[in-house]
C-alpha positions as CSV (number, residue, x, y, z in Angstrom):
1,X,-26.2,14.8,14.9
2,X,-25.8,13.1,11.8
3,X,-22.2,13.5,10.1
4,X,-21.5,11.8,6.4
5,X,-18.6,12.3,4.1
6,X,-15.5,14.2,5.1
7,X,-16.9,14.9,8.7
8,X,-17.5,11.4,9.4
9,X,-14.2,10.6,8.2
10,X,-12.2,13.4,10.8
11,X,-14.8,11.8,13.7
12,X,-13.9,8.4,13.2
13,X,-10.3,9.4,12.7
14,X,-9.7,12.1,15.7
15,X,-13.1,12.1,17.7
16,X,-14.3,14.9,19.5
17,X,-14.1,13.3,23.6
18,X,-17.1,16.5,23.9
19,X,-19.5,14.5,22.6
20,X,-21.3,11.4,25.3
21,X,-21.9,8.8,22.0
22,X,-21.4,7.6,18.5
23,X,-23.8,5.4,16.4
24,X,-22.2,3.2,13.7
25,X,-24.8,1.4,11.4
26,X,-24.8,0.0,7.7
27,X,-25.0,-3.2,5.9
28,X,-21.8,-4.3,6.3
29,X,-20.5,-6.1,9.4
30,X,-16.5,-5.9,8.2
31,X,-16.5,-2.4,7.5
32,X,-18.4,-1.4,10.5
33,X,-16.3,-3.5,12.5
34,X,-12.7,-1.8,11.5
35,X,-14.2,1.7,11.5
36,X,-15.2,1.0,15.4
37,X,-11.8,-0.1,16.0
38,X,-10.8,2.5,14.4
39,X,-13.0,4.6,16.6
40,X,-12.1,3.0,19.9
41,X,-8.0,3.3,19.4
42,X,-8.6,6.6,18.7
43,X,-10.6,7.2,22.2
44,X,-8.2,4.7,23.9
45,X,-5.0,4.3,22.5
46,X,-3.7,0.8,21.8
47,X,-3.6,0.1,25.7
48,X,-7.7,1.0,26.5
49,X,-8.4,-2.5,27.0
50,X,-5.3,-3.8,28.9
51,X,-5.9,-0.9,31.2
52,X,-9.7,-1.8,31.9
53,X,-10.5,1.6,29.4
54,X,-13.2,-0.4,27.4
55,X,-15.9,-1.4,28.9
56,X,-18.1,-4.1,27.1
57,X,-22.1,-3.9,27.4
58,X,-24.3,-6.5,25.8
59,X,-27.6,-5.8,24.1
60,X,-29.6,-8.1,25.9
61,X,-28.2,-7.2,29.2
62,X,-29.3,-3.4,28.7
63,X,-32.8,-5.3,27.8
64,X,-33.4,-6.0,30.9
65,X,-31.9,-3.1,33.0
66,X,-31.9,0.0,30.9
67,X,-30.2,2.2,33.5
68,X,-26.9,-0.3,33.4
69,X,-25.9,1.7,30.4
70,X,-26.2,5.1,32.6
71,X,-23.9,3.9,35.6
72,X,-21.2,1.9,33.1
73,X,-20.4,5.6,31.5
74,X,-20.3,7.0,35.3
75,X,-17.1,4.1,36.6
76,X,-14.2,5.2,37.4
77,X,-10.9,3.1,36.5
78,X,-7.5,2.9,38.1
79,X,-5.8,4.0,34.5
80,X,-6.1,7.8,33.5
81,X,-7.0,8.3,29.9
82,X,-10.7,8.2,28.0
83,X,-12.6,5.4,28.7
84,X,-15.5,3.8,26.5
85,X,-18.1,2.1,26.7
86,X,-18.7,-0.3,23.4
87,X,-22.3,-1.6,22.6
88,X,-22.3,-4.4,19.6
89,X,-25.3,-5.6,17.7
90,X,-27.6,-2.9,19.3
91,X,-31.5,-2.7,17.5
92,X,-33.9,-0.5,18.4
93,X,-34.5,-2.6,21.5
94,X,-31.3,-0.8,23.4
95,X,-32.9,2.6,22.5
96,X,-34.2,3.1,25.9
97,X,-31.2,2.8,27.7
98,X,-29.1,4.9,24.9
99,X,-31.4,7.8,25.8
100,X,-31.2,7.4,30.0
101,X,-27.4,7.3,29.7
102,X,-26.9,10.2,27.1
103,X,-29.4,12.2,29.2
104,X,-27.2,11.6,31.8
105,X,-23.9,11.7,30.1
106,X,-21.5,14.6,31.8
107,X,-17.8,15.9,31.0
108,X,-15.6,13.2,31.8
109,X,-18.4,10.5,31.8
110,X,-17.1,7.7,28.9
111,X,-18.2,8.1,25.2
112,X,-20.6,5.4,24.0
113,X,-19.8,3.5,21.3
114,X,-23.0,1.9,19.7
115,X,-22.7,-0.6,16.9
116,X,-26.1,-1.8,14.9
117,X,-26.5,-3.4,11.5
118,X,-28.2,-1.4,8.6
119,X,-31.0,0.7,11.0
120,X,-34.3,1.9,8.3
121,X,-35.0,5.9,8.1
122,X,-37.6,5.3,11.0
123,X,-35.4,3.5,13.1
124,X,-35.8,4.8,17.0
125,X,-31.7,4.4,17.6
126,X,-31.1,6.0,14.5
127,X,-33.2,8.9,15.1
128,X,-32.5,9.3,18.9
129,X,-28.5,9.6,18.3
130,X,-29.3,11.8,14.6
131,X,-31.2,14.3,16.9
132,X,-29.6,14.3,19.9
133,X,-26.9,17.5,20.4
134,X,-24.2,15.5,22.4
135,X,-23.8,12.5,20.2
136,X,-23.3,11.8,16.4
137,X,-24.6,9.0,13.9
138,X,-22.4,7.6,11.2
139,X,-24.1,5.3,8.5
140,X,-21.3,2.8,7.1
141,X,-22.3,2.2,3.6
142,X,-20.3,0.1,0.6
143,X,-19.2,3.2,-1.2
144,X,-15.2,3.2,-2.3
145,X,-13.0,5.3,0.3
146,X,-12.3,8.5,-1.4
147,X,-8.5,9.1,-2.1
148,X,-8.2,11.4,0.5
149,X,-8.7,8.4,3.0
150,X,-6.8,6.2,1.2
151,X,-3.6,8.2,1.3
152,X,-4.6,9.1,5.1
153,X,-4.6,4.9,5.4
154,X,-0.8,4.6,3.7
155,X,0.5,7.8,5.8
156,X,-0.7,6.4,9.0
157,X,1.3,2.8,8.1
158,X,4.5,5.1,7.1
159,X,4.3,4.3,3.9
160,X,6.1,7.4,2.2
161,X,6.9,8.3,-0.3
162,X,5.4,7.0,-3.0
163,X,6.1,7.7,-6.9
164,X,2.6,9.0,-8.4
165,X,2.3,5.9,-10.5
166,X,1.6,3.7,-7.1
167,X,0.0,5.9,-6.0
168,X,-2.3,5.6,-8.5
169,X,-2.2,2.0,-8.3
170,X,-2.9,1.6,-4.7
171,X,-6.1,4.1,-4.9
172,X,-7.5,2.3,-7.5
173,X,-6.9,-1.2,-5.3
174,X,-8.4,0.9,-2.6
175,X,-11.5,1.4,-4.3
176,X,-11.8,-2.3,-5.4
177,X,-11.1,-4.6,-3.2
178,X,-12.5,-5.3,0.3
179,X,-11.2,-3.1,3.2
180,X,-10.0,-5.6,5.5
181,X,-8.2,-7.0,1.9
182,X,-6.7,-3.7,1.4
183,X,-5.6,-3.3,4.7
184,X,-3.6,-6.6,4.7
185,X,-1.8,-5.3,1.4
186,X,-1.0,-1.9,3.3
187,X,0.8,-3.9,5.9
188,X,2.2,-6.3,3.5
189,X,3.7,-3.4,1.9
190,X,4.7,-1.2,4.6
191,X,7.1,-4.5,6.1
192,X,8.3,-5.1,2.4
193,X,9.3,-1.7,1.6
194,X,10.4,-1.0,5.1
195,X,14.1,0.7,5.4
196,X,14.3,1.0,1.7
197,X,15.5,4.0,-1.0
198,X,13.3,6.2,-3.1
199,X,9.8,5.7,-3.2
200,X,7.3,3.1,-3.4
201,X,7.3,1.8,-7.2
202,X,4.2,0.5,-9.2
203,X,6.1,-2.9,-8.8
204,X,6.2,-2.4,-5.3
205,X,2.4,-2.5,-5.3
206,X,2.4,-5.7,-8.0
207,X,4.5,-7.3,-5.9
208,X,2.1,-7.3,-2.5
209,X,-0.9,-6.9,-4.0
210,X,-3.5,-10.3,-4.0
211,X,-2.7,-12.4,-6.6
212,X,-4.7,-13.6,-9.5
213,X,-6.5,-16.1,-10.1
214,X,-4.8,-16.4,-13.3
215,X,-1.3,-15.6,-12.2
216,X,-0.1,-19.5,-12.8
217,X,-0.9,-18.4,-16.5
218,X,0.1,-15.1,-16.9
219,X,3.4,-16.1,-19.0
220,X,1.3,-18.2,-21.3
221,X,-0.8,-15.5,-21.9
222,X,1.7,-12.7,-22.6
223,X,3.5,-15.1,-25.1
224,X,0.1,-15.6,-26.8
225,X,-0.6,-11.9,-27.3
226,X,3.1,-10.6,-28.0
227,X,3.0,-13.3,-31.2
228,X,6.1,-15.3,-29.7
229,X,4.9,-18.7,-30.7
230,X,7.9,-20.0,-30.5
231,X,8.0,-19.6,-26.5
232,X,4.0,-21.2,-26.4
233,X,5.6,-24.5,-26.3
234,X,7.8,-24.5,-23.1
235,X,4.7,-22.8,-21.4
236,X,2.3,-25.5,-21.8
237,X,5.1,-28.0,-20.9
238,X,5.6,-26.4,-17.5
239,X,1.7,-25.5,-17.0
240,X,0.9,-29.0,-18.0
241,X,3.5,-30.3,-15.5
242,X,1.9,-27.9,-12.5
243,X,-1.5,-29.7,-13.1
244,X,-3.6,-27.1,-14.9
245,X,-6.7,-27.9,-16.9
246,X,-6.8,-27.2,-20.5
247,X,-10.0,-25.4,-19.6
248,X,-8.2,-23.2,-17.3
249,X,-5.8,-22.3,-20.1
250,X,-8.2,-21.2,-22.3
251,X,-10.2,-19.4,-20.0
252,X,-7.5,-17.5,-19.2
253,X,-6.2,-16.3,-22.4
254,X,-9.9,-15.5,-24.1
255,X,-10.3,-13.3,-20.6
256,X,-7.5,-11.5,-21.8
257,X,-8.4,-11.2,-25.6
258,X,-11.7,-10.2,-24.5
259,X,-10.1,-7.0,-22.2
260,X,-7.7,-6.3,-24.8
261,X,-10.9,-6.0,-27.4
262,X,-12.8,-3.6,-24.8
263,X,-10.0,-1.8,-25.1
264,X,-9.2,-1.5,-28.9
265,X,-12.9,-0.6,-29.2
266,X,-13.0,1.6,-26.7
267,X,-14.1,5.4,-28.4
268,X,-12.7,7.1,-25.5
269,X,-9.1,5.5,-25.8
270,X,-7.3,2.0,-23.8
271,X,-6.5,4.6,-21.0
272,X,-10.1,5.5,-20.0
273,X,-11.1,1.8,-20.9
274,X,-8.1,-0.1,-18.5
275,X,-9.3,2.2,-15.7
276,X,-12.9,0.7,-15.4
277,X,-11.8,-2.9,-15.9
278,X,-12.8,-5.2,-12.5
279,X,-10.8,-6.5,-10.9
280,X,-8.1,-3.8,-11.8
281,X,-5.6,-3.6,-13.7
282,X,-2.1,-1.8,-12.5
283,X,1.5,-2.2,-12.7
284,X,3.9,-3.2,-14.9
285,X,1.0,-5.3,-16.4
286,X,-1.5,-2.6,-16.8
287,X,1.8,-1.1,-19.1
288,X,2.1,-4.5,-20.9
289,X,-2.1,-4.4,-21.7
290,X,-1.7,-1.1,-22.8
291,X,0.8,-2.0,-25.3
292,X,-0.9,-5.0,-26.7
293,X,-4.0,-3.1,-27.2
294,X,-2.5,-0.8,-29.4
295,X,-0.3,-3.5,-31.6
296,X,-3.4,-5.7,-32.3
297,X,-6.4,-4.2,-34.6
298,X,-10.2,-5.2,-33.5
299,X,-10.5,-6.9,-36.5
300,X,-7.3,-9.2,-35.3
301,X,-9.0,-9.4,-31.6
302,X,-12.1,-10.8,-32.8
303,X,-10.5,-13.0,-35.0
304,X,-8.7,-14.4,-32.1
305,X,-11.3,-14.7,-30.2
306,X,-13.5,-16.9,-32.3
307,X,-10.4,-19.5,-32.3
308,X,-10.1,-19.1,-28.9
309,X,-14.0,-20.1,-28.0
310,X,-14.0,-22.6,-30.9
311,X,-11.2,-24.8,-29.2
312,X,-12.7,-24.1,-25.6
313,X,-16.7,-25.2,-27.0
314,X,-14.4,-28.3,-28.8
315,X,-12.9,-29.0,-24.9
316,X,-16.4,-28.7,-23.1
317,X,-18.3,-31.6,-25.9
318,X,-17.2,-34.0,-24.4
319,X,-15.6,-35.8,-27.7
320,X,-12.3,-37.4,-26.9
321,X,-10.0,-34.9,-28.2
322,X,-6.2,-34.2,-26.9
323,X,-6.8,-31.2,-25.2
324,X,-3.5,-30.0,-24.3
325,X,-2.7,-30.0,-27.7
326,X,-5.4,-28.6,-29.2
327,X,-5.2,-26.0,-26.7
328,X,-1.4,-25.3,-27.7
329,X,-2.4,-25.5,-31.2
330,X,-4.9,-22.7,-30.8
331,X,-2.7,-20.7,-29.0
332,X,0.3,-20.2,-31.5
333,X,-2.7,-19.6,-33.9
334,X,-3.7,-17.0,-31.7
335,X,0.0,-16.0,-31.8
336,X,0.6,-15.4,-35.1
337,X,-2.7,-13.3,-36.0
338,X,-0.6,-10.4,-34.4
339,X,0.3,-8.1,-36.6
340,X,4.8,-7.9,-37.2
């Protein structure tokens, strides 16, 4: 049986122990790997393997003696509780003994749990477990989790409640960066909000989530575009003091000018325009975007940004120029095209 969106999502989350086997496939090895843990804690519990539950099968072994598969499923253990029996980096090879054992499979027997790479349309595992009545096949693709499983992800860490605003945040995270990144900054946040009162805040999230790249700069570039030239100064002191390039500097700040002109251009408004912006944008900082967007005109933005990758072309020719001054020079330029 093949099973895709929502059903695949209530397998993998409370699976059916009627069925003899599940077939995970897709392209990516991370996310097939933490939906077949998933998969197995939910068959096992967090004790299967201490309690000789899990029972591990390699590919090449099953090569070689197809019916191994068969009489793994039929063991008995000394622990009570579902066992498993967990097949990694299967191919079309191990297709021979899939189809002995879940022919054979009975009530009570352990579930199989098959993991392949991406399998093609014609694939003989993919078809025997799509096709066969007691067992299901679940293709792991690189499509964003839906917010449904998202807020299924925070419930399950006991991260409750939380204000609409993080919410919105965290979905938007969710959908953006990699799973197993995501799943560090659910349980980074879970310990850091852990005994608190009220719920989780948008800082919250700013607080646990990955930084930038750009963080170091990030009080440069809001002195830039709030016109407070007379803070620019200090900034580069202390940047300069931390060991940042010139280049860096500049990099940093025309990103910014450059997201804060896809906004002021945007024709369907800064709030549909922040929301596609990669990686994204959330927080208090996504409030602070929004705000600059709408003091500066396009007209100023693009001004801006012509200073901006005049002084960064000047830094990359290789003439012996003093860059951190230049680069200071540029930005209380920069700072002083917005509009009082």
């Amino acid at each position: 049986m093949k099973l895709t969106g929502q059903a695949a999502a209530r397998f993998l989350g409370q699976p059916d122990p009627a069925y003899a086997g599940a077939l995970l496939f897709g392209p990516d090895a991370m996310r097939i790997s933490l939906k077949r843990a998933a998969l197995v804690q939910a068959l096992t519990g967090p004790d299967g393997e201490s309690e000789m539950r899990l029972n591990r099968q390699m590919p090449g072994d099953l090569r070689k003696a197809p019916g191994a598969l068969a009489d793994a499923i039929k063991e008995i253990g000394f622990f009570p509780g579902q066992r498993v029996v967990l097949v990694e980096q299967a191919t079309d090879a191990t297709t021979q003994a899939m189809q002995l054992a879940l022919s054979d499979w009975q009530p009570g027997d352990a579930m199989i749990v098959c993991v392949a790479g991406q399998l093609a349309a014609r694939s003989k595992l993919r078809k025997l477990f799509e096709t066969a009545k007691n067992a299901v096949a679940i293709g792991i693709y690189n499509d964003p989790p839906r917010p449904d499983e998202i807020e299924a992800q925070l419930a399950k860490s006991g991260i409750a409640p939380v204000a609409p605003d993080a919410l919105h945040d965290l979905i938007t995270l969710g959908q953006s960066l990699d799973p197993g990144d995501f799943g560090q900054l659910v349980e980074k946040l879970s310990l850091y909000t852990l005994g608190a009162n009220g719920p989780v805040s948008s800082e919250d999230v700013a607080n646990c989530a990955p930084a930038s790249d750009l963080a170091a700069v990030d009080d440069v570039i809001r002195d830039v575009a709030d016109g407070r030239a007379d803070r620019i100064g200090a900034s580069m002191m202390r940047l300069s003091g931390q060991g940042l390039a010139p280049t860096t500097l500049c990099i940093g700040v025309t990103r910014h000018f450059r997201q804060l002109h896809a906004l002021a251009a945007s024709n369907q408004g800064a709030e549909a325009a922040i929301s596609r912006i990669r990686p994204p944008i959330f927080g208090p900082r996504r409030a602070q975007m929004l705000r600059q967007a709408q003091s500066w005109s396009v007209a100023r933005l693009e001004a801006a940004l012509r200073t901006l990758m005049d002084t960064d072309l000047m830094l990359r020719s290789g003439r012996p120029v003093p860059a951190f001054a230049a680069v200071e020079r540029a930005f209380i330029r920069v700072s002083m095209m917005r509009p009082r």
